[in-house]
N, C-alpha and C positions, 0 to 999 in steps of 0.2 A: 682406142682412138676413135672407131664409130661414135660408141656412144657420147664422147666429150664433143665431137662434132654435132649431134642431138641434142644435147642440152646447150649448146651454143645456140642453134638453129634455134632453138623453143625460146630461149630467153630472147631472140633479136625480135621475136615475132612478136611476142608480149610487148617488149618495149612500143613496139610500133604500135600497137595493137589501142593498147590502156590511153596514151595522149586523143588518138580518133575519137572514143568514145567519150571524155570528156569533152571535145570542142563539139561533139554533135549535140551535147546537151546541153551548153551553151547558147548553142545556136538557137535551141528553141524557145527559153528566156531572155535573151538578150533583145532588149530594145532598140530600134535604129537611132543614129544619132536627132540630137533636137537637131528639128529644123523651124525656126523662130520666126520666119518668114510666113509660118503659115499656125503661127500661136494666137491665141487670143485669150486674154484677160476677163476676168467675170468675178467681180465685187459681190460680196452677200453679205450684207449687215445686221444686225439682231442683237436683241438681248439677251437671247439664249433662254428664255426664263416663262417664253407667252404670252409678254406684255408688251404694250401697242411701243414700237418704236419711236414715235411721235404722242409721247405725252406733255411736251410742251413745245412753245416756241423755240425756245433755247435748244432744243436736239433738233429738232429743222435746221437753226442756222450752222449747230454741230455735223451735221450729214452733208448740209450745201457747202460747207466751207473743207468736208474732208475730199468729197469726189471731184471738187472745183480744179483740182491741180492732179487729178488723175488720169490714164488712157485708157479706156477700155471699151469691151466690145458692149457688154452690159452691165449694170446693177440690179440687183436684187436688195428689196427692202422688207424684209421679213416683219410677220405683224402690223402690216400699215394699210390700217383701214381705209375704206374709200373716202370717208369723212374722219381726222382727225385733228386734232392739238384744239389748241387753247380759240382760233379763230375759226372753227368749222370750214376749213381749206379743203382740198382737195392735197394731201403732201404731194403725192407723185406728181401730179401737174404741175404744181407747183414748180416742185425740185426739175424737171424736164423742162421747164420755161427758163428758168435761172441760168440752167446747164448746158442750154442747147440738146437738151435729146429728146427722142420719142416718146411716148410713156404706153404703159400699160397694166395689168392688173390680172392676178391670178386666184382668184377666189378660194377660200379656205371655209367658209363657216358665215354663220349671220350672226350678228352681235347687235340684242335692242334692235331687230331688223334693217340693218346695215350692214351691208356687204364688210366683209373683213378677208385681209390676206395678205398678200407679197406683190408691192410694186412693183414693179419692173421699166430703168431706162434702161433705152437701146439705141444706141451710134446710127441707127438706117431706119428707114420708112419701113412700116409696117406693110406687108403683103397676106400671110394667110396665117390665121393665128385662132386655134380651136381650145375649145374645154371642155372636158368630159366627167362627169360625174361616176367617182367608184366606187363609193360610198358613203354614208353622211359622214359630214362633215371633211371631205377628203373627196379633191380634185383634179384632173390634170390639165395644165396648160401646157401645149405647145405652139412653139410660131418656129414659121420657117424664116432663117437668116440665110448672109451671105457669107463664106470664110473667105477673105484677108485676098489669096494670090490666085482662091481654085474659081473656077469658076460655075461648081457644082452647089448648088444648093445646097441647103443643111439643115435640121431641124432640133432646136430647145427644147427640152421638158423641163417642167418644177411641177413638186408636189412636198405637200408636208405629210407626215405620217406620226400620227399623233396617240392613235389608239390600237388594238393589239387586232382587229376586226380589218384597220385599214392595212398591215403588210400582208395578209390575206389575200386580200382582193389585191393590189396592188401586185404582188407575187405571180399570181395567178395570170394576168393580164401583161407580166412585161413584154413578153415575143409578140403580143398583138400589138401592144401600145408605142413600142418603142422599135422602130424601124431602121432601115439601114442608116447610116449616115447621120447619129443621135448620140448626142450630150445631156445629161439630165444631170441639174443640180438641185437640193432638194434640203426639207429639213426631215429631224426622225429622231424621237425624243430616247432617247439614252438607252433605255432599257430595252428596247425593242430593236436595236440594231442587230443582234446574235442571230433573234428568230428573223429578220432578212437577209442576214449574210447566209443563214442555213437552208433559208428555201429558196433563193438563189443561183446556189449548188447545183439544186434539180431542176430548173425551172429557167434559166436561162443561160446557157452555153455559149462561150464568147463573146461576153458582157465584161466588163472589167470594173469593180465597185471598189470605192476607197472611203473613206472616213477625216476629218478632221475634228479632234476634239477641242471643247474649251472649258476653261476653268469654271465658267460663271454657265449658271442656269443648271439643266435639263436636258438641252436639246443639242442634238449635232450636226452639223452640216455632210451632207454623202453624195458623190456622183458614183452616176453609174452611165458608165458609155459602152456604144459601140466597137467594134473592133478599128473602125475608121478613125478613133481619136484616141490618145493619150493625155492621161493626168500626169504633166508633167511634175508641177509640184501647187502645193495649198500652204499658203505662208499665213498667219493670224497678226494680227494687232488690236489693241485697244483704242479709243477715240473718245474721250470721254466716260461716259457708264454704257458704251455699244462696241460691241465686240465685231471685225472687221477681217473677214477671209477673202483671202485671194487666190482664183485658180487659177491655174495655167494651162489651156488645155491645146494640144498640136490635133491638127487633122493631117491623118496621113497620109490620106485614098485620094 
């Protein structure tokens, strides 16, 4: 009779035992629920491929007429030179005039000695907005924004990483470069995503890095944040021959 009273006792304990240990490891994965209130949207356009965005008029008016009916905190125009299309414009200025937004500009590289790189409009006046050099041809921008409800400041990065020299240097540098309260969107040509995801591992701790792929080109779109933001979700679509990602990113600090 003991011992059936023992092995009763052992099994009740187990029971209890085995559910705790799966919700405590849940717990540490599980994400809090979205709160949308404090989302903000970030367009990244491209051809995926290294070729100027703006090869003619006709993708100008394809860009202006896609983010005309858009919301968001910012766009990125991946490949768009300082000077480009068919009229030696200014695109970004341009597109920021049309659109109502700010503009700005992330330098990637000189091309025929003109600046080349990633537009960028933004929803808000600019306030402090830096670029650091990390290697040739490989940049970093950040500006500090404002998110949505908090009333803490925040700060953007973009960088392209093109060549096998720049996630080197980039790897090396994120715990300096990329400070509390940071969202970085970015491009990173295909083949070199592994060797980032792997130094990564060592090299920045409570970082969260994700990927979206696309059919066309080369190159991929990656963020990589802070513990203060989540990548909610990165939606794709086409728009002509440019390819159009959408993140969603919640700040949660």
């Amino acid at each position: 009779m003991k011992k059936i009273k023992f092995y009763l006792l052992l099994l009740i304990t187990m029971i209890v035992f085995l559910p705790s240990c799966s919700d405590d490891k849940e717990d540490k994965t599980e994400l809090p629920p979205w709160n949308k209130a404090n989302t903000i949207s970030v367009y990244f356009l491209s051809k995926m491929d290294g070729n100027s965005l703006f090869s003619s008029t006709s993708e100008y008016s394809t860009v202006k007429n896609y983010l005309g009916g858009k919301s968001y905190k910012m766009a990125l125009l991946d490949c768009c030179n300082l000077i480009d299309y068919a009229n030696d414009k200014n695109p970004t200025v341009s597109l920021a005039y049309d659109l109502d937004k700010v503009p700005s500009f992330a330098l990637n590289t000189f091309n025929d000695n003109k600046p080349a790189g990633t537009g960028i409009l933004l929803d808000q006046l600019l306030s402090v907005q830096k670029e650091l050099k990390l290697d040739d041809e490989c940049y970093l921008k950040t500006i500090d924004i404002q998110v949505l409800s908090s009333s803490k400041d925040t700060k953007f990065a973009t960088v392209k990483l093109s060549k096998d020299s720049h996630i080197d240097k980039f790897s090396s540098e994120v715990a300096n470069l990329l400070k509390e309260r940071t969202f970085l969107i970015g491009s990173i040509k295909r083949e070199l995503y592994n060797k980032l995801e792997n130094n990564l591992k060592y090299n920045s701790a409570g970082y969260r890095l994700e990927k979206s792929t696309s059919s066309d080109g080369n190159f991929d779109v990656f963020t990589l944040v802070t513990k203060d933001w989540i990548s909610r979700d990165i939606s794709t679509e086409k728009t002509g021959n440019i390819q159009s990602f959408r993140v969603q990113l919640e700040f949660i600090n």
